[in-house]
Backbone as CSV, one residue per row, in Angstrom:
resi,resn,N_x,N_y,N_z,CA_x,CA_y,CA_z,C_x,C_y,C_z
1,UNK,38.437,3.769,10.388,37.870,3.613,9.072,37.456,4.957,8.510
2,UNK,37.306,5.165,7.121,37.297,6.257,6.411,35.579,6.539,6.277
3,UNK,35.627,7.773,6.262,33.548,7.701,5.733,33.341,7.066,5.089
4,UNK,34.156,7.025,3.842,33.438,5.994,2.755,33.613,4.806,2.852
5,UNK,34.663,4.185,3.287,34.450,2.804,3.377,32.871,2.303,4.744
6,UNK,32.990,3.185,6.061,32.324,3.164,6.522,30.710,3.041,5.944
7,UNK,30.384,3.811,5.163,28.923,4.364,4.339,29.001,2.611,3.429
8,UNK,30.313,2.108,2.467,30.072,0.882,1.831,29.914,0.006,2.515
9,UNK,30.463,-0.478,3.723,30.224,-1.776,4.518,29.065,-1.730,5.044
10,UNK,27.938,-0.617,5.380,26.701,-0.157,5.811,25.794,-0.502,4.704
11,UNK,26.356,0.000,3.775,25.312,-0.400,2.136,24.998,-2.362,1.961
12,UNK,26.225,-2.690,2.576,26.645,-3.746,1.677,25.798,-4.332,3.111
13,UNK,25.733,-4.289,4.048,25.245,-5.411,5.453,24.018,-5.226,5.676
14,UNK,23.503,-4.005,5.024,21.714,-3.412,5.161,21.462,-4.426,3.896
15,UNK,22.105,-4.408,2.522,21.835,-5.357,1.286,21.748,-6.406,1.693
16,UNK,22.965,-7.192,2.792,22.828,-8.364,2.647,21.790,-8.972,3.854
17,UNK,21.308,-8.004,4.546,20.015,-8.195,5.272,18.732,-8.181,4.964
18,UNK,18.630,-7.172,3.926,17.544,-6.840,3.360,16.935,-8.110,2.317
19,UNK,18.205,-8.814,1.833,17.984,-9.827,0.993,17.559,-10.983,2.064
20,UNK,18.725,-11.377,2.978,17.965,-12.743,3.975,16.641,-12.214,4.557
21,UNK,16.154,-10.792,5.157,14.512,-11.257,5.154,13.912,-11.009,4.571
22,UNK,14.122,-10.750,3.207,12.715,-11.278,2.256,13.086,-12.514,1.919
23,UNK,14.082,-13.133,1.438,13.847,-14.578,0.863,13.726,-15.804,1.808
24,UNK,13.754,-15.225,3.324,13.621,-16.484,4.221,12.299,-17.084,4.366
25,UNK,11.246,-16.004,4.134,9.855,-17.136,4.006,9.978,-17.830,2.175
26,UNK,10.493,-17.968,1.802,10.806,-18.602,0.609,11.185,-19.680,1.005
27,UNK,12.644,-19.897,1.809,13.228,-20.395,1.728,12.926,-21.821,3.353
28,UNK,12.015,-21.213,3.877,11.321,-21.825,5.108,10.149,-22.641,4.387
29,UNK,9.487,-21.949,4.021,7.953,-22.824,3.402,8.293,-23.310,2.340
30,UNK,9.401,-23.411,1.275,9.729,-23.991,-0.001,9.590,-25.675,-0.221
31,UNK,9.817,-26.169,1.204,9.581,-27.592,1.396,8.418,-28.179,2.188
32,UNK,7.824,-26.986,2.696,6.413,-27.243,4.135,5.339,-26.424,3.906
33,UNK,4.000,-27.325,3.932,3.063,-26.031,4.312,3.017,-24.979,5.304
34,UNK,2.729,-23.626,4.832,2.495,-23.036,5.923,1.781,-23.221,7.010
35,UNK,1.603,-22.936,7.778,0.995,-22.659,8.883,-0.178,-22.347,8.937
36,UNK,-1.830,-22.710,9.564,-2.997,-22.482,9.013,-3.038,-20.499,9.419
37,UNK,-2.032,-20.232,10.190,-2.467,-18.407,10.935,-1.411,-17.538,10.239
38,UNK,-0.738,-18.753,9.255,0.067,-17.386,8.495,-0.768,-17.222,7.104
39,UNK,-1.449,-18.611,6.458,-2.671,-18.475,5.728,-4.163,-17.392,6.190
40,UNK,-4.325,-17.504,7.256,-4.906,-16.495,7.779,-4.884,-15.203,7.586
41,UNK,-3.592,-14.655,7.692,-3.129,-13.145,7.638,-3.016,-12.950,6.657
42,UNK,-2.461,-13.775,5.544,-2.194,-13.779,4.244,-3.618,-13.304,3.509
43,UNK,-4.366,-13.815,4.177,-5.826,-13.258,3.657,-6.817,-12.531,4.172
44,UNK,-6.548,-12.347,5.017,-6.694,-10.667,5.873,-5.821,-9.282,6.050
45,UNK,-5.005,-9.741,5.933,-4.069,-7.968,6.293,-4.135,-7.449,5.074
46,UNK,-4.350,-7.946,3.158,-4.751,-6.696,2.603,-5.613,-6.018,2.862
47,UNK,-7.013,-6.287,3.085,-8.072,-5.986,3.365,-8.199,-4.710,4.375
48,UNK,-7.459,-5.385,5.447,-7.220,-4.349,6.479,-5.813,-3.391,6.301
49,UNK,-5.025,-3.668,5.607,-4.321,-2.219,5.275,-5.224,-1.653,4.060
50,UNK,-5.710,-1.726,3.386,-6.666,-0.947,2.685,-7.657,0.260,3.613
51,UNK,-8.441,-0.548,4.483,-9.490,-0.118,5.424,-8.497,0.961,6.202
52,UNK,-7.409,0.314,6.628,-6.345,1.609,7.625,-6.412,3.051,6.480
53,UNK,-5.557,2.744,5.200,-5.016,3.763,4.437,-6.644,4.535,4.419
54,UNK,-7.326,4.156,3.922,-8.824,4.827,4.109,-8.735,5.680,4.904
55,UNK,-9.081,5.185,6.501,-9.081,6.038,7.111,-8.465,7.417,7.318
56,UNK,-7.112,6.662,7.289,-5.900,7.982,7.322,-6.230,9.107,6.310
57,UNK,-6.654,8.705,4.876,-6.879,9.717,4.159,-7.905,10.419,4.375
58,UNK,-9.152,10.187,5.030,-10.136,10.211,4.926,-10.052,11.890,6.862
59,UNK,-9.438,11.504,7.549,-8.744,12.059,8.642,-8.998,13.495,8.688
60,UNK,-8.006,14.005,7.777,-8.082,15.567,7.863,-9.153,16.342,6.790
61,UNK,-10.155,15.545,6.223,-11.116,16.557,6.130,-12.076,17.517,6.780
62,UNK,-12.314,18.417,6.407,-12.955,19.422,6.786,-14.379,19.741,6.213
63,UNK,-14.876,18.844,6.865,-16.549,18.413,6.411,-17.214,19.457,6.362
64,UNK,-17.226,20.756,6.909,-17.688,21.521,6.923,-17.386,23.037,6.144
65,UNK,-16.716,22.615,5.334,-16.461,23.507,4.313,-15.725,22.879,3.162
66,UNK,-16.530,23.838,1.973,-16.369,23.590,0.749,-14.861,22.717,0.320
67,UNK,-14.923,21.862,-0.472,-15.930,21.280,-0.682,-16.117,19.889,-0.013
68,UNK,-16.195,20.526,0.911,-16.865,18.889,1.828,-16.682,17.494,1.731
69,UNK,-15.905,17.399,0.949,-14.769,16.089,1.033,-15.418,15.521,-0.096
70,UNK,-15.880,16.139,-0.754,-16.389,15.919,-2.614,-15.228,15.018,-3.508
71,UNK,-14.140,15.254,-3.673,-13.051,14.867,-4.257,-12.632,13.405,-3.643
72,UNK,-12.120,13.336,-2.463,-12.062,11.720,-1.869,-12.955,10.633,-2.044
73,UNK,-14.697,11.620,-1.707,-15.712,10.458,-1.865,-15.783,10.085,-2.819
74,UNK,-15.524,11.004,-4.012,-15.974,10.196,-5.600,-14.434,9.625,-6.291
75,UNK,-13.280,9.825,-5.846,-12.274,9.179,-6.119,-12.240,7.657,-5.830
76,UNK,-12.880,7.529,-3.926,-13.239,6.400,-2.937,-14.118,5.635,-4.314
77,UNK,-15.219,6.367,-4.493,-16.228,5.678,-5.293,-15.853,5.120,-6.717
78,UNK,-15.049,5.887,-7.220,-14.666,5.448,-8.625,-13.669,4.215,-8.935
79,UNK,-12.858,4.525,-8.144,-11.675,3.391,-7.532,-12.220,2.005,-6.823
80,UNK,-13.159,2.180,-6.257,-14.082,0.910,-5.983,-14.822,0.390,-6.953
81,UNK,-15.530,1.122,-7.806,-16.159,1.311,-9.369,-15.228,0.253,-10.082
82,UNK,-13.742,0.956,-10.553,-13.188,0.509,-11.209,-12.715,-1.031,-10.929
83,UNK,-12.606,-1.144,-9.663,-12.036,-2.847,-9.070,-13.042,-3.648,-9.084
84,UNK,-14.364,-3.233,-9.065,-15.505,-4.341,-9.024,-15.369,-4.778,-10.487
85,UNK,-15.151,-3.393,-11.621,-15.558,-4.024,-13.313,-14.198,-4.746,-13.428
86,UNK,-13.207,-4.063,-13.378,-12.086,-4.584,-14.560,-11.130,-5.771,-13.192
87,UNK,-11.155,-5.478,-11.920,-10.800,-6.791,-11.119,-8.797,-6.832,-11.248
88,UNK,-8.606,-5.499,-11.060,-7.612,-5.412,-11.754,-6.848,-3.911,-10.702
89,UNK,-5.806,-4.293,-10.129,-5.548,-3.520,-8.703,-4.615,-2.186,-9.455
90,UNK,-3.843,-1.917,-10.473,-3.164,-1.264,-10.785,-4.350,-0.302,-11.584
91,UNK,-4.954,-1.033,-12.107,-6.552,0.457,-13.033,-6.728,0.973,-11.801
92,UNK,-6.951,0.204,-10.932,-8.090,1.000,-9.843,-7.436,1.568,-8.998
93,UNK,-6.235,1.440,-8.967,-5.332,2.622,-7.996,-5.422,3.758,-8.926
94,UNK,-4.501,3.872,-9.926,-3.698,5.105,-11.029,-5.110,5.634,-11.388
95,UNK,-6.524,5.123,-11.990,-7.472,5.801,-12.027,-7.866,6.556,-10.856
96,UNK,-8.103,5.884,-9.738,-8.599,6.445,-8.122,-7.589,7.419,-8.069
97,UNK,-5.836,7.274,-8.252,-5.344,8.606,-7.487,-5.358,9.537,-9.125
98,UNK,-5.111,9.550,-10.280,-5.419,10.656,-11.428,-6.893,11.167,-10.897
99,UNK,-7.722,10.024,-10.862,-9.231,11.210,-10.783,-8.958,12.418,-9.442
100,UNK,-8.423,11.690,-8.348,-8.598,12.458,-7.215,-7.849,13.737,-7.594
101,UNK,-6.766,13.401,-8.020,-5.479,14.511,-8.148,-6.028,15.470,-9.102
102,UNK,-7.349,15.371,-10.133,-8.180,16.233,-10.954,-9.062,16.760,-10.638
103,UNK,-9.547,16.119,-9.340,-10.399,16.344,-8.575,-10.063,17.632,-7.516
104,UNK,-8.739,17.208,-6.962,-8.519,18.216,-6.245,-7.868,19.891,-6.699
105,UNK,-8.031,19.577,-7.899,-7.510,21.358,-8.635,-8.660,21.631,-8.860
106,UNK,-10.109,20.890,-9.415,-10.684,21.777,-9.901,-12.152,22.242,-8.892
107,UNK,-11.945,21.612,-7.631,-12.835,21.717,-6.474,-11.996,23.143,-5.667
């Protein structure tokens, strides 16, 4: 086989995989309730990938010099700010990462 046909039949079997697992919990629960522990996760794992990404960002500061992680905490704070008023996940990201990203040129 030629590269390119090789590279299209690769495109085309990753596509047609990529499509059966996302639409198979569609297509599994479309007639059944879920499961009470996939309801479970469903309402826990945002929470906790939030709490992860935190951390990770939170990781390589350097608390001990200027400016002391000034920019994250009040980005952290504003972005939490913003989701308590407006309840609304796209303000409170694009505000949280613009403030930070203004934050971090002028610190």
């Amino acid at each position: 086989m030629s590269s390119a046909t090789t590279v299209a039949l690769t495109i085309i079997l990753t596509s047609l995989l990529l499509f059966f697992y996302r639409g198979a919990p569609f297509l599994i629960f479309s007639k059944h309730e879920p499961p009470a522990a996939l309801k479970f996760v469903e309402k826990c794992i945002p929470p906790l990938i939030i709490a992860t990404l935190i951390v990770y960002c939170l990781k390589d500061i350097d608390y001990a010099a200027r400016p002391y992680g000034a920019p994250h905490f009040i980005a952290i704070a504003v972005t939490v700010g913003l989701h308590l008023w407006k309840r609304n996940s796209m303000i409170s990201i694009f505000g949280g990462t613009i403030l930070f990203m203004f934050l971090s040129r002028i610190f």
